[in-house]
C-alpha positions in Angstrom: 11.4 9.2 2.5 11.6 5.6 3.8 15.4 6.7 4.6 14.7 9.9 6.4 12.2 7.9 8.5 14.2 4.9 9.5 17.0 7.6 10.4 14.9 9.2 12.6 13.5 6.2 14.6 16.6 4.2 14.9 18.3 4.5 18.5 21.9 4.0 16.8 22.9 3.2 13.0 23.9 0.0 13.1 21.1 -1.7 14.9 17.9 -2.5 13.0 14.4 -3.8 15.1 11.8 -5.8 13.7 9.6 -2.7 12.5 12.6 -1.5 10.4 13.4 -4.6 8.9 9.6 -4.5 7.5 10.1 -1.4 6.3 13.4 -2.2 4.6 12.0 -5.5 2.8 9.0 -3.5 1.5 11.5 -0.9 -0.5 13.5 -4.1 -1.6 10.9 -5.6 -3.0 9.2 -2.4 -4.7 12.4 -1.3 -6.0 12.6 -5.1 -7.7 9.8 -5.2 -8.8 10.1 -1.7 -10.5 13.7 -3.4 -11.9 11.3 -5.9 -13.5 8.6 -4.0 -14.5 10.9 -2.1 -16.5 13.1 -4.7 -18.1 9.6 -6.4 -19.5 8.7 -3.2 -20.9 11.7 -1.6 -21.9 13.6 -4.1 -23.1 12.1 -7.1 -23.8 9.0 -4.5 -25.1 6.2 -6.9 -23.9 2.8 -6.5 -21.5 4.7 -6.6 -18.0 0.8 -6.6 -16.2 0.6 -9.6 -14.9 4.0 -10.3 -14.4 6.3 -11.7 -11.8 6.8 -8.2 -10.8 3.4 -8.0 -9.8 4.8 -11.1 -7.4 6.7 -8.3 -5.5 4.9 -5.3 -5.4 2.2 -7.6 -3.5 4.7 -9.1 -1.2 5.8 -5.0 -0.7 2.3 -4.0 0.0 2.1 -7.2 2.7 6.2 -5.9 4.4 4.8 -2.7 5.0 1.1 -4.2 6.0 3.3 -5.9 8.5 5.3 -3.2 9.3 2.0 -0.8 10.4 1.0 -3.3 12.3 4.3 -3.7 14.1 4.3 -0.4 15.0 1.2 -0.6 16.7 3.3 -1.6 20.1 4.4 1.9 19.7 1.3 3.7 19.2 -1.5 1.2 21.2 -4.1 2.1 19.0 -7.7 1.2 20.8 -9.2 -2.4 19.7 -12.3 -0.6 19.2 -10.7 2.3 16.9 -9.0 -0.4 14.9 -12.4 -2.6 14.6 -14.4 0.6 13.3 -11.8 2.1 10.7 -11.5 -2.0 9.3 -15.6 -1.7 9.3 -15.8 1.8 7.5 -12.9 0.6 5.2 -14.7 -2.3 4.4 -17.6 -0.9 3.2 -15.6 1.5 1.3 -14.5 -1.3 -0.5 -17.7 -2.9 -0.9 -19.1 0.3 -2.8 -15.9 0.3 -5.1 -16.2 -3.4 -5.9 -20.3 -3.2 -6.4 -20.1 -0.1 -8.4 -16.9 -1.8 -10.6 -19.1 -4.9 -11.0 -22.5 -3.8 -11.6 -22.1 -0.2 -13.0 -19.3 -0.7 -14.8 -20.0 -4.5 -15.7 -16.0 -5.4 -14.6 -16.5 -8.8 -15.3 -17.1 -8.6 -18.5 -13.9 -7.8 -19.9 -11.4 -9.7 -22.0 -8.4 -10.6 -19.1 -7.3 -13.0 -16.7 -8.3 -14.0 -13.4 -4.8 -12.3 -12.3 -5.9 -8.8 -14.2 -9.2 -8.9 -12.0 -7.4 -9.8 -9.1 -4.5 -7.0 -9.3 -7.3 -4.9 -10.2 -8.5 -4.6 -7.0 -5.6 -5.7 -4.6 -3.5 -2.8 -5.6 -6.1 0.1 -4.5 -7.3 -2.2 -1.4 -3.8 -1.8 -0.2 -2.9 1.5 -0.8 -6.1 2.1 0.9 -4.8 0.3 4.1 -1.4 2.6 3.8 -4.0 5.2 3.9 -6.1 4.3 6.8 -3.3 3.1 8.9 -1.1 6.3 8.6 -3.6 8.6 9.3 -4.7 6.7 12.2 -1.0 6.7 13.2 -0.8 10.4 12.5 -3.8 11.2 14.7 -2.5 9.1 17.4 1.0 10.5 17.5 -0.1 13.9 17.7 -1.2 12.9 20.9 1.0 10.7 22.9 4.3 12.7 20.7 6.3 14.6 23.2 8.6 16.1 20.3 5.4 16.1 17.7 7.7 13.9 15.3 4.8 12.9 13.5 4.6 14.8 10.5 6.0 11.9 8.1 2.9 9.8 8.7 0.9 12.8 6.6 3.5 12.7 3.8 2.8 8.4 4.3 -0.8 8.8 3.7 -0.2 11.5 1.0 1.7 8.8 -1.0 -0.6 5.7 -0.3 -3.2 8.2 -1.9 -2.3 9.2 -4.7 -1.1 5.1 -4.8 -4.2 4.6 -4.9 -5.4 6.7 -7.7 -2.6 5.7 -10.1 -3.4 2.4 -9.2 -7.0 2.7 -10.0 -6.5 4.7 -12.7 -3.6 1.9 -14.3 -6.6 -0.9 -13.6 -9.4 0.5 -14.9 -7.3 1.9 -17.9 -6.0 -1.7 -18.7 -9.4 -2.4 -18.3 -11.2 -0.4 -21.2 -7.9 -1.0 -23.1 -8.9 -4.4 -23.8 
């Protein structure tokens, strides 16, 4: 997908902007850290969460962070727009992380600091992915001349269901221990 899109934005196929090379870094370092992930648990057969693959998905999450937000001198997103989806998707994340603290009584489990960290920083991102595409999606639709957009629903689509793997992995890893 990340292929099809940087095929269809770049002018020719040997030149690569600054949005691209976001883009490009955030696959490198999810498809390391996948090469990690995997070698902990496959062949050296040992807990690869934390990890220094957990090093690189976060510094994936932050490429394509950066890359949304490149792309914003594409799209000119209002100030205000941005302001109020960062307000609503903060307190979004408020209600996760009081109902995972006091209703589900987070804290009290057996991990490390790092565990409660990746706990939440892997859904808060994907949420971002979220919010940003479909911000992108509606916006496109309407300064589009070619209505090209349709890859920011299949963008959001993915930073979903992200997100409820990830929370899903967390809270499993969670009760696990």
């Amino acid at each position: 997908m990340i292929f099809i899109f940087l095929l269809k934005s770049a002018d020719s196929f040997g030149v690569i902007d600054k949005t691209q090379w976001f883009i490009l870094l955030s696959l490198l370092c999810w498809v390391t850290a996948e090469f990690l992930y995997g070698y902990y648990s496959g062949f050296l057969e040992i807990d690869a969460y934390p990890s220094i693959a957990d090093l690189f998905y976060i510094t994936g999450y932050l490429f394509f962070i950066l890359f949304l937000v490149s792309i914003n001198e594409t799209y000119k997103l209002e100030f205000a727009f941005v302001v109020s989806s960062l307000v609503t998707f903060s307190l979004f994340v408020f209600y996760v992380l009081y109902v995972s603290i006091f209703v589900y009584e987070v804290y009290d489990f057996s991990g490390s600091i790092y565990d409660f960290i990746l706990l939440f920083a892997y859904p808060i991102f994907d949420l971002f992915i979220v919010a940003g595409s479909i911000m992108y999606y509606f916006r496109g639709r309407t300064i589009s001349l070619n209505k090209e957009n349709t890859y920011w629903i299949f963008i959001s689509f993915f930073g979903f269901f992200f997100f409820i793997a990830d929370l899903a992995f967390g809270y499993n890893d969670i009760l696990i221990l």
